[in-house]
C-alpha positions as CSV (number, residue, x, y, z in Angstrom):
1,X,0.0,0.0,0.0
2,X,1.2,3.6,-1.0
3,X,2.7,5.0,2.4
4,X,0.5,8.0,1.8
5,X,-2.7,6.3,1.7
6,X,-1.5,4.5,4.7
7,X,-1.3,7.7,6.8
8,X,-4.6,9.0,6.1
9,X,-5.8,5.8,6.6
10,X,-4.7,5.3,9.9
11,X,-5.4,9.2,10.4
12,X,-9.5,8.2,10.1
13,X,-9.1,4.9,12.0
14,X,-8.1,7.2,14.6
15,X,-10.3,9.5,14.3
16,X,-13.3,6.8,14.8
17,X,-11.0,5.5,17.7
18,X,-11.4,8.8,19.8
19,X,-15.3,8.2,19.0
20,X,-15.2,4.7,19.9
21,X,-13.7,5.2,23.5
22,X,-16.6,6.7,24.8
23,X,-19.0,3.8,23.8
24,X,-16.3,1.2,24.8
25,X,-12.8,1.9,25.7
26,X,-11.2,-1.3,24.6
27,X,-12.3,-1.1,20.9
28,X,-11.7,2.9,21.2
29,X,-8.1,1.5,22.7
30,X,-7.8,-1.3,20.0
31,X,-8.5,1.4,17.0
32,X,-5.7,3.9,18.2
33,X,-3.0,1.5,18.8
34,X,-4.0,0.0,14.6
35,X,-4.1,3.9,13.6
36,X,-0.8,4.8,15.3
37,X,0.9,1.9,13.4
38,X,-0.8,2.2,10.2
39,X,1.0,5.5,10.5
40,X,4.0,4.9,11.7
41,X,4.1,2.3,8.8
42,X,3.6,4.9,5.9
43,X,5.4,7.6,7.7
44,X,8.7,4.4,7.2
45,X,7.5,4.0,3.4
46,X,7.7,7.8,2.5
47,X,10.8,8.0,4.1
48,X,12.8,4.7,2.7
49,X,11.2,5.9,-0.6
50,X,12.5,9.2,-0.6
51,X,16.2,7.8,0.6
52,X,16.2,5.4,-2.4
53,X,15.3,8.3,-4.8
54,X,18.4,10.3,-3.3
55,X,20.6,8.0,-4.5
């Protein structure tokens, strides 16, 4: 997956995880900790992309 569709997808995710905490705090929990790594993920992509392309 493209790292930049990644970020924004993780950027929603947590976005419905903030939502979801006040109807149940484990999902709410569960959906943050998915959207944090979906973005840490794409944030790695862009960045090993962009180092191979310097070279």
């Amino acid at each position: 997956m493209n790292g930049i569709i990644q970020i924004v997808s993780g950027l929603v995710i947590g976005g419905a995880g903030f939502h979801q905490i006040s109807v149940d705090p484990i999902q709410g929990a569960c959906a943050l900790f998915l959207a944090g790594f979906l973005v840490m993920i794409g944030f790695e992509k862009k960045l090993a992309a962009r180092s191979r392309d310097s070279k």
